[in-house]
C-alpha positions as CSV (number, residue, x, y, z in Angstrom):
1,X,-7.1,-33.8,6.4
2,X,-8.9,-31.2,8.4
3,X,-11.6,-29.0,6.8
4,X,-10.7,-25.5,5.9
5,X,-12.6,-23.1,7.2
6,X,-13.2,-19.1,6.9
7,X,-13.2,-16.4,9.7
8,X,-13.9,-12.8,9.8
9,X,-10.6,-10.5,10.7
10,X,-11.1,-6.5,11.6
11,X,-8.2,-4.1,9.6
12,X,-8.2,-0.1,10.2
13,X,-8.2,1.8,6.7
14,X,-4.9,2.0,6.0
15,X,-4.2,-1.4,6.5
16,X,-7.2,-2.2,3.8
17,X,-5.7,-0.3,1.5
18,X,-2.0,-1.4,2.3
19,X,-3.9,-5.1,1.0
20,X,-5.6,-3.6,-1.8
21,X,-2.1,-1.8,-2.9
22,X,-0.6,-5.7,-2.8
23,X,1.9,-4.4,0.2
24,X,-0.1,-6.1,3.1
25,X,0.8,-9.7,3.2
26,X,1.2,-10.3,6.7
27,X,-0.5,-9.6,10.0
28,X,0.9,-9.9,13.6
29,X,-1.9,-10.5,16.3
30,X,-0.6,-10.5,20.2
31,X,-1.2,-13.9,22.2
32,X,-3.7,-13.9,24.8
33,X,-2.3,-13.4,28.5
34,X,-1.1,-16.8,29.7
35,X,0.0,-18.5,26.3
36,X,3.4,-18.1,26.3
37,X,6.1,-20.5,24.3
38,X,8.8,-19.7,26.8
39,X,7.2,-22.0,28.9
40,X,7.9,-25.1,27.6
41,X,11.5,-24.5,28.3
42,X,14.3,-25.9,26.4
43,X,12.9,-29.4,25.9
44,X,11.2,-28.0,22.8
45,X,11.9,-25.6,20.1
46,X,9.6,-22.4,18.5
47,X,8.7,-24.9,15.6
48,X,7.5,-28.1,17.1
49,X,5.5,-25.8,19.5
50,X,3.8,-24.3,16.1
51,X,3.4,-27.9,15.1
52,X,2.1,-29.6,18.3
53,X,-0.4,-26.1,18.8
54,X,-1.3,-27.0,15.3
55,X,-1.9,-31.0,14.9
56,X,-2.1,-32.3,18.8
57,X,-3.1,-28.7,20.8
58,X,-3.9,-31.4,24.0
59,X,0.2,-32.1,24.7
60,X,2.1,-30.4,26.9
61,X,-0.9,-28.6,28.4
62,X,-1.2,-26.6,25.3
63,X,-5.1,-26.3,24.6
64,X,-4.9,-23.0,22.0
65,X,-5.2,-22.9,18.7
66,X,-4.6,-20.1,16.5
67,X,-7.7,-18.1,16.3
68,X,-7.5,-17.0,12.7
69,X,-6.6,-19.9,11.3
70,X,-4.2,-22.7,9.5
71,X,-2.2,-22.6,6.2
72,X,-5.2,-23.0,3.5
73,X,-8.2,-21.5,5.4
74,X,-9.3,-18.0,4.6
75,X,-10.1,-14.9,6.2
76,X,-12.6,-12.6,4.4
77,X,-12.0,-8.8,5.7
78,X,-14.3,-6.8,8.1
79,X,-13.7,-2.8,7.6
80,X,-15.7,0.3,7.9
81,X,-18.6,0.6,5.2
82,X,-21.6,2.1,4.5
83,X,-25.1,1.3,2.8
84,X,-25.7,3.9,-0.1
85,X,-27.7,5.3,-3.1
86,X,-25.9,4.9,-5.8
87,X,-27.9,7.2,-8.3
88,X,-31.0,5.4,-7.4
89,X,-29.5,2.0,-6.9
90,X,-28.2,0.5,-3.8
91,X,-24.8,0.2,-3.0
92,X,-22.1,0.0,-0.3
93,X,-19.3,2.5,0.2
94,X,-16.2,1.4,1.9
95,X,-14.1,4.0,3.9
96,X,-11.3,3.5,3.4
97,X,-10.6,4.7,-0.3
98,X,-14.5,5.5,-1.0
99,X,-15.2,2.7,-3.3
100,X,-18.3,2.3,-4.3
101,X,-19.7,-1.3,-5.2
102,X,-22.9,-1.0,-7.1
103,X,-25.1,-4.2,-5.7
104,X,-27.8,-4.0,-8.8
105,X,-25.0,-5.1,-11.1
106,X,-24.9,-8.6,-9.0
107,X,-27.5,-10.9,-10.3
108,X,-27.7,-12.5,-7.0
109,X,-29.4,-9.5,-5.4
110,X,-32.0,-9.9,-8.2
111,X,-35.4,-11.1,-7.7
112,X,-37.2,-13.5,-10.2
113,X,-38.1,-10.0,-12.5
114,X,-34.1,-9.2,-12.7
115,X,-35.3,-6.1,-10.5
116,X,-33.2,-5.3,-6.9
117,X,-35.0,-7.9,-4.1
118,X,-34.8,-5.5,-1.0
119,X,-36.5,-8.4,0.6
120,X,-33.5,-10.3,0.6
121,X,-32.2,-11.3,3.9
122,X,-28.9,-10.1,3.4
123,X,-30.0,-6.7,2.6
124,X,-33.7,-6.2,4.2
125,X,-33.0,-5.1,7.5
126,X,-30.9,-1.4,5.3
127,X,-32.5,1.4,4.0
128,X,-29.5,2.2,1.2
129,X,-31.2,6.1,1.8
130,X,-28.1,8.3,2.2
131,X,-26.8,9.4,-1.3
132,X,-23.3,7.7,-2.0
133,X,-21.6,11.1,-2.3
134,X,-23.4,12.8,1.1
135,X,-21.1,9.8,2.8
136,X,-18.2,9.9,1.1
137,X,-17.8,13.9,2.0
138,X,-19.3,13.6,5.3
139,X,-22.5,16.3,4.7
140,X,-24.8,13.3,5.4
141,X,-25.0,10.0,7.1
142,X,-22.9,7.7,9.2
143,X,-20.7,5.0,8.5
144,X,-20.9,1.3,9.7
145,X,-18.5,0.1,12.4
146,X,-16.1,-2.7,10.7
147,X,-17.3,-4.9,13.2
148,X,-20.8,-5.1,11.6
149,X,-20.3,-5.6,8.3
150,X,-21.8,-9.0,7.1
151,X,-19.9,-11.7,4.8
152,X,-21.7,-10.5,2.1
153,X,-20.5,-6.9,2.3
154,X,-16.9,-7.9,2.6
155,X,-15.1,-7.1,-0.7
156,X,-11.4,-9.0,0.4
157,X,-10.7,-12.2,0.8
158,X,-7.4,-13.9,2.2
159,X,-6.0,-17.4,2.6
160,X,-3.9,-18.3,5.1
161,X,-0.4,-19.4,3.7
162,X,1.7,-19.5,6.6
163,X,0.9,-19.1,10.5
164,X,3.6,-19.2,13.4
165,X,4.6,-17.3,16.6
166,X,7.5,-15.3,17.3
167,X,8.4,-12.2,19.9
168,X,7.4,-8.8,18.2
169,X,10.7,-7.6,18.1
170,X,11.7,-10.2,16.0
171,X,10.1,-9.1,13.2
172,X,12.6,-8.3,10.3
173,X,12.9,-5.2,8.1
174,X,11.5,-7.3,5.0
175,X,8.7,-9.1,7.2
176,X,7.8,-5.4,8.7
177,X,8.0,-4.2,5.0
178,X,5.2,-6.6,4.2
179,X,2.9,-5.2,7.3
180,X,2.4,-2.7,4.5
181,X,3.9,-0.1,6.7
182,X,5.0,3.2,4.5
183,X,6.3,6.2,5.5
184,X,5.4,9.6,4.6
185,X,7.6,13.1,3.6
186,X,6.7,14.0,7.0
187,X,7.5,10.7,8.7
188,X,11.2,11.3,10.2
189,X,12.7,10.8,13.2
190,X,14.0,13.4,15.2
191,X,17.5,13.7,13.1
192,X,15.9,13.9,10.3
193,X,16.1,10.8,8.8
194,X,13.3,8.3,7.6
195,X,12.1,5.5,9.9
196,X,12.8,1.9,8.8
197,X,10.3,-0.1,8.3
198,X,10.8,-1.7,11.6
199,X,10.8,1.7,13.7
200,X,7.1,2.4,11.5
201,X,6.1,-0.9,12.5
202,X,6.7,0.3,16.6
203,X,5.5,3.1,16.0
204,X,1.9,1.5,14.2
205,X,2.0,-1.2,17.0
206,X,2.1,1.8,19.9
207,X,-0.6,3.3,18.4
208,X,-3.1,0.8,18.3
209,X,-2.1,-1.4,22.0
210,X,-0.4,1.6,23.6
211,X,2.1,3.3,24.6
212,X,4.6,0.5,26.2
213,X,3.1,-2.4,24.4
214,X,5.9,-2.5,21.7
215,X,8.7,-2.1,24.4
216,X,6.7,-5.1,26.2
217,X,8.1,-7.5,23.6
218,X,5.1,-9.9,23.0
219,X,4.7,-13.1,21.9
220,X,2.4,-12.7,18.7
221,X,0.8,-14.7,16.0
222,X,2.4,-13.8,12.5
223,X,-0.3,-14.8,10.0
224,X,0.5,-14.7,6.2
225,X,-1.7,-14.2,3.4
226,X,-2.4,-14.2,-0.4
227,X,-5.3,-12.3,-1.8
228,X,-7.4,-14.3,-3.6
229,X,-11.1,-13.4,-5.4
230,X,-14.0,-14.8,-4.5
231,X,-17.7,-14.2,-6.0
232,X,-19.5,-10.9,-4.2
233,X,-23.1,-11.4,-2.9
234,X,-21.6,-14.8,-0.6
């Protein structure tokens, strides 16, 4: 049996809190130019091409693995944060619904006195200076790019419960449901009527790859998830 492993994944704010909300169970990621199941013709269907890219990635020329993982490895969440002062304790903010997580109530954090160890490699090289509220309002400070937020930061954790490749425009109105897509009062199309989940998925994917990229039809990873808890200050 192969070893489970963990990996870091970026989501935008809403998406963090679409997980947080328990509607989020699913992510689609587009394959890299050049990997494309079509390929293999007829000799071989959708599913043995997940299972050969999965067990034996060296057949049929196919040398790609899924780059966020297999059923039972996890994926601990990278989004935009923020190194505080929590009323004269250290803390990190996250963005995207201004929690704060207070790291003096983690005994890990503590050095051999019970007191906050600022010489801690995992929290040395920030200065936790900017008060938690100056942030959150925006009078003071900047926050931290998802991409440079440390494991030990992260405050979601995912395992991997199903992975398999499909063209976007296959997704289904239940499986774009659980993209955590929602609409708003405001979110109607041009008769008047709400989008379906699947139009507010199009419209999400547009947004994020451009204008055309939805209409392109790619061939994407579809990557499902359960949250699970894990033990802050990793």
């Amino acid at each position: 049996m192969s070893e489970k492993k963990e990996r870091p994944i970026l989501f935008n704010g809403a998406m963090v809190c679409a997980i947080l909300e328990g509607r989020k169970t699913v992510t689609r990621r587009a394959l890299p130019a050049g990997l494309d199941p079509d390929r293999l013709g007829e000799t071989m269907s959708k599913a043995q091409w997940q299972k050969v890219n999965r067990e034996r990635p060296v057949a049929f020329g196919i040398t790609y693995f899924c780059p966020f993982g297999q059923p039972g490895d996890r994926l601990w969440v990278r989004e935009t944060w923020g190194d505080v002062n929590l009323a004269g304790a250290p803390g990190i903010a996250y963005r995207a619904d201004d929690d704060i997580r207070d790291l003096m109530a983690e005994p890990s954090f503590h050095d051999e006195d019970g007191a906050f160890n600022y010489d801690d490699e995992r929290v040395k090289q920030y200065h936790f200076a900017v008060w938690s509220e100056d942030l959150l309002s925006g009078a003071e400070g900047r926050w931290r790019p998802s991409i440079h937020m440390p494991r030990w930061a992260s405050r979601i954790l995912l395992e991997i419960t199903d992975v398999r490749v499909e063209r976007l425009q296959g997704t289904t109105e239940e499986q774009a449901e659980a993209e955590g897509v929602r609409a708003c009062e405001h979110d109607l199309d041009p008769d008047g009527n709400c989008y379906s989940a699947t139009e507010l998925l199009s419209i999400l994917w547009s947004s994020l790859y451009g204008v055309d990229s939805y209409n392109a039809n790619p061939w994407v990873w579809v990557v499902e998830f359960k949250r699970v808890e894990q033990a802050h200050g990793v």
